[in-house]
N, C-alpha and C positions, 0 to 999 in steps of 0.2 A: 504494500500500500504506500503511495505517496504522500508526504508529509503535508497539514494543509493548517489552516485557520478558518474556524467558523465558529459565527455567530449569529442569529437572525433573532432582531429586537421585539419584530411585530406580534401585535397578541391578538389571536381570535375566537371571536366569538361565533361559535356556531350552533345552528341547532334554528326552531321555532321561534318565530317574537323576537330574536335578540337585536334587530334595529331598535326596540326602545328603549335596551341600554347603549347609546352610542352617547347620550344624553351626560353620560358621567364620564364618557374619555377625553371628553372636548371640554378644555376650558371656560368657565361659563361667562367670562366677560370676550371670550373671544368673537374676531369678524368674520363669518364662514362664509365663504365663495362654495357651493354644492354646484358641481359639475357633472353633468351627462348627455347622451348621443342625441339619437333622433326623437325622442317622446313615449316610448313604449315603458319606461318607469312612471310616467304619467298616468299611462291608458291602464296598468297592473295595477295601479297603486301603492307602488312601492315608494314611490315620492312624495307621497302623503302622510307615508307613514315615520319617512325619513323627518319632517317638516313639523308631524305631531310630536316627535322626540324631542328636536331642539326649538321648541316655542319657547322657551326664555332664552335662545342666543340670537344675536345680530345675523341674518340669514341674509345671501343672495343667490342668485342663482345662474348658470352659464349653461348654454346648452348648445348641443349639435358640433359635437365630438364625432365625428367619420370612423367608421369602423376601421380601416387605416387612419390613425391620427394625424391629421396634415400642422406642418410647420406654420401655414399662413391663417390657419384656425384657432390652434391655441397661443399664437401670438397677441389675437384679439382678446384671450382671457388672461393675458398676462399685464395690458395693458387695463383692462378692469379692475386687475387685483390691486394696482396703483392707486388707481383712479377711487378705491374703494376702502383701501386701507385695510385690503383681508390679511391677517394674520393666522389664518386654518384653512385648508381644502378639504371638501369632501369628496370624494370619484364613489357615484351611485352608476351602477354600467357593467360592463364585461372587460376585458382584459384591456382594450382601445382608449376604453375611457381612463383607467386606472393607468394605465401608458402613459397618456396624452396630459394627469395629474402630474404626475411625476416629471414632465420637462415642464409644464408649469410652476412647479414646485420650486427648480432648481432656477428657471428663467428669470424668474421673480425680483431675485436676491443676484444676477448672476451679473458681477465684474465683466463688462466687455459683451460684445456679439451675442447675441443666445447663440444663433446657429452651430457657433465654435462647439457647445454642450454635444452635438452631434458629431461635428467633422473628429473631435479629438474622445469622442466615444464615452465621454464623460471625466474627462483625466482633468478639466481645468474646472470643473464643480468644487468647490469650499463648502457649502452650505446649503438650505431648500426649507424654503417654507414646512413647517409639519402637517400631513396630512392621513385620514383615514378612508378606508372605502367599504362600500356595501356592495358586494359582488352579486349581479345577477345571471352571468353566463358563466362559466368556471371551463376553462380551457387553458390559458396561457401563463398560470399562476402566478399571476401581476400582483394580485393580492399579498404574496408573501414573498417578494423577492427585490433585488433592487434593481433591476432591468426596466428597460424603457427600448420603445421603437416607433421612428417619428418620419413620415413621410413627406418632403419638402415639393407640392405639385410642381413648381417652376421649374427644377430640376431635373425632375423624374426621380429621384434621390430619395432612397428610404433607409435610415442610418441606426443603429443601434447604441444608446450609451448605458452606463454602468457606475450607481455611486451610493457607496453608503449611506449617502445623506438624507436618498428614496426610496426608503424602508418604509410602508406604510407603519402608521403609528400603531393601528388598528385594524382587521376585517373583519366584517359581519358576512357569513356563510350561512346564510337560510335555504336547505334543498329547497323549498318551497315556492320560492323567489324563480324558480327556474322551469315551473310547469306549465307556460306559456310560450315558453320560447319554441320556435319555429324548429322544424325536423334537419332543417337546412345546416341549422346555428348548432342544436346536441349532434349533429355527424362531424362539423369542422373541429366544436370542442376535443371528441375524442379525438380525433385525429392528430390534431394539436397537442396532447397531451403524450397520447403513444410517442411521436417522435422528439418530444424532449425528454423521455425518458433514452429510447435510445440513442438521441445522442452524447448522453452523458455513458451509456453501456458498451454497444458494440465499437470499440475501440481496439484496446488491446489489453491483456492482463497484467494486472500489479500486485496481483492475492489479495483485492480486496472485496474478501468473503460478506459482508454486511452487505456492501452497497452493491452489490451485484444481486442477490436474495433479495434484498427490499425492493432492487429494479425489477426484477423476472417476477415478483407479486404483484409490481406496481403491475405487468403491461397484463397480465393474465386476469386480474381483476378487471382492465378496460377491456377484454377480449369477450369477457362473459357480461358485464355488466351493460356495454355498447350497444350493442341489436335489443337488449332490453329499454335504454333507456325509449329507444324508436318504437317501441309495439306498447308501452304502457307508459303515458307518456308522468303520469302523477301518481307515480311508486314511490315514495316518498325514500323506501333503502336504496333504491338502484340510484336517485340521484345524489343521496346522499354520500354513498360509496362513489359515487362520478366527481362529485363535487371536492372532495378529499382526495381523491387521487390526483385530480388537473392540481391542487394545492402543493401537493409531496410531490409532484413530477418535477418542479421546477424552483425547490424553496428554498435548495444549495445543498438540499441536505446526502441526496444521491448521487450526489459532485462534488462531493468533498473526498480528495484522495485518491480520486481516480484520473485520466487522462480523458478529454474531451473533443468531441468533433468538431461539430455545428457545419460543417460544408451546408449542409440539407438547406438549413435556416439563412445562409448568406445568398448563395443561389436563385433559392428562393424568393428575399427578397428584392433580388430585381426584373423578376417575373410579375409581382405585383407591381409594382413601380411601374413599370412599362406598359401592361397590361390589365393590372386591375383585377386580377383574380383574387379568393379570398386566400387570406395568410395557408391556412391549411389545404387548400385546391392544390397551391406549389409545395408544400410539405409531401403532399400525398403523390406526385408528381416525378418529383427527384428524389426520395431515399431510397427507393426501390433500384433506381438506376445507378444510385452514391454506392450501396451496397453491392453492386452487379459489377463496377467498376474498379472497386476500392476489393473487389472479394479476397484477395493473396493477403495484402493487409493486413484484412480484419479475420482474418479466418479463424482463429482459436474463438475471437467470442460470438464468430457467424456458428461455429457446431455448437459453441457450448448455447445458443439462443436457438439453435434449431431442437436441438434434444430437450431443455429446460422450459422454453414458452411452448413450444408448439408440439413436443413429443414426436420429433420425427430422429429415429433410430437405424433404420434403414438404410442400406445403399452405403456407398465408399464416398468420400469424403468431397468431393464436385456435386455429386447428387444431393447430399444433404442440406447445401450450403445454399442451392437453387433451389431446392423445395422450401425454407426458409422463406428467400426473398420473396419466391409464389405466394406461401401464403400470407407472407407480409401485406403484398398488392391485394389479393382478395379481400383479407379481413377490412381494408379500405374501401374497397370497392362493396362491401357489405354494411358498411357505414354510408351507404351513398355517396362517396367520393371519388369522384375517378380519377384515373393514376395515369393520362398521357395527354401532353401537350394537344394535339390533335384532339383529342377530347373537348377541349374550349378554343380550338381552332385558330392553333397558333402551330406555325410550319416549321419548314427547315430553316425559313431566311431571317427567323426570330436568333436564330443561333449567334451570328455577327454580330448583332445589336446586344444581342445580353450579356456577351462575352467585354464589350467597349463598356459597358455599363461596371462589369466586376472590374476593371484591370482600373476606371475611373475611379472605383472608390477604394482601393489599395487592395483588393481580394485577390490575390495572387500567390499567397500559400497560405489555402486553408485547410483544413481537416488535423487530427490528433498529431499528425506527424506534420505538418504545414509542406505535403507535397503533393496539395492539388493544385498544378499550376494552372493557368490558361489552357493548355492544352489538352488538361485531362479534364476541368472543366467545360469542355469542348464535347469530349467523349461522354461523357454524364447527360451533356443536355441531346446530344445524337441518340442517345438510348432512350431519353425522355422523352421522344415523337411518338 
């Protein structure tokens, strides 16, 4: 196992009702800016409920946060939080929203360009506003992590940063909260969720016995739990188990000590960028082909994940490794995702373009060993059609 540091501050409340303890995390003389997307916390009433909590604090309110969070959108709530003298954020929403807080958080207070928060991936962040969130999609586990992913439209530009400072203070995790959302939005959550878990897993071995066992329960619980959340949509276990999962897939905790990937996720996003697919469409897209490309690589943790998630025993060691990836792509494709560019009708001659896009934004050696160049990145996205 590889030597590491961790710590994660955030503290959650999960479970029924617990939006109206949100009322004791938040300072009571504080100015709260509550942030969320397009209205569907309105129409649920979850914003009501959020609203009946904190009726003795100074409330406002900012909305229409882009399920990719755009640069030139929460710029306008950063100039609010000025203009308003907020000292607290709330992020009511799904991972976009809770994203899109977090560069608010940090833009707020931030020395110099916000954009730089981006280009330097969050390396020139000091400080950020304190803020909590009430999770109602559970995918990207924004909720308990300090990541951020910000899509700048003028650009095409969708960048990732990283800062202790964007540790949500609090979550509120209600399964409940999530029995309305669309078939479209619980198939990208799991999908989202699976592939941050592998990209912190299929890498290569370091004996570390924990995080490997917690990862193989984390994907086998989204394996079983997935297709149920789509056939009953207000089983209160199945999302509560969904909703805890998409949490632990990404909270640091099963990337601590291990080596990590994320090709999938950079790739990916300048597939969205360019295209506008949703975050998990390009997830579901390239790991199947990251995994097909990278197979010599990653191969001790491609069998040990073909025998351990998927119970596949059989066959000499090429065979194994490919029934893997297969039913990798299926199990997506049984969440309603489908797994090829041509799928949302994107060709061959998207390849040039998306290739100028990574080499633009420094992505030139990525993956656990940093030897996906351009060119193998090339190969990835040819397998991707």
């Amino acid at each position: 196992m590889l030597d590491f540091n961790f710590a994660n501050p955030t503290h959650i409340l999960f479970g029924k009702g617990k939006i109206a303890e949100i009322k004791n995390k938040i300072p009571a003389k504080s100015r709260v800016l509550i942030t969320y997307g397009g209205g569907s916390v309105k129409k649920n009433g979850t914003l009501d409920e959020v609203l009946a909590s904190l009726s003795d604090h100074t409330v406002f309110e900012f909305s229409g946060i882009e399920p990719n969070p755009t640069y030139e959108t929460l710029m306008k709530a950063v100039e609010m939080v000025h203009t308003n003298s907020i000292d607290f954020l709330l992020a009511v929403g799904g991972g976009s929203v809770i994203d899109g807080t977090k560069f608010i958080a940090a833009a707020a207070v931030f020395d110099g360009e916000p954009w730089d928060i981006l280009v330097q991936h969050g390396a020139g962040v000091r400080k950020a506003l304190p803020f909590g969130s009430v999770l109602t999609l559970p995918a990207t586990g924004s909720e308990m992590n300090s990541g951020a992913v910000v899509t700048r439209k003028s650009l095409q530009a969708k960048l990732a940063f990283l800062s202790p400072f964007v540790f949500p203070v609090f979550s509120v995790l209600d399964p409940e909260k999530t029995y309305t959302l669309p078939p479209r939005q619980i198939s990208n959550g799991v999908v989202d969720a699976f592939v941050h878990i592998v990209e912190q897993y299929l890498t290569y071995p370091v004996n570390g016995k924990v995080q490997d066992r917690f990862a193989e329960g984390l994907l086998l619980t989204l394996i079983e739990e997935g297709p149920k959340a789509l056939e009953t949509p207000q089983d209160y276990e199945v999302r509560s188990n969904l909703m805890w999962v998409a949490t632990l897939a990404l909270n640091g905790l099963i990337g601590a000590g291990v080596p990590q990937d994320w090709a999938t996720h950079m790739i990916g996003h300048e597939i969205t960028a360019r295209y506008g697919l949703d975050h998990a469409q390009t997830l579901a897209v390239i790991l199947p082909s990251v995994l097909t490309v990278c197979k010599e690589h990653k191969r001790e943790k491609l069998l040990q994940y073909a025998e351990r998630v998927w119970g596949i025993k059989e066959g000499d060691r090429e065979q194994r490794m490919n029934a893997a990836i297969d039913k990798t792509r299926d199990f997506f494709e049984q969440m309603q995702v489908k797994t090829r560019l041509s799928d949302y009708g994107i060709g061959k001659d998207s390849i040039p373009l998306l290739l100028e896009q990574l080499q633009a934004h420094g992505m030139i050696a990525l993956g656990e060993h940093q030897d996906i160049t351009p060119d193998v990145s090339k190969k990835i996205l040819e397998y991707s059609l």
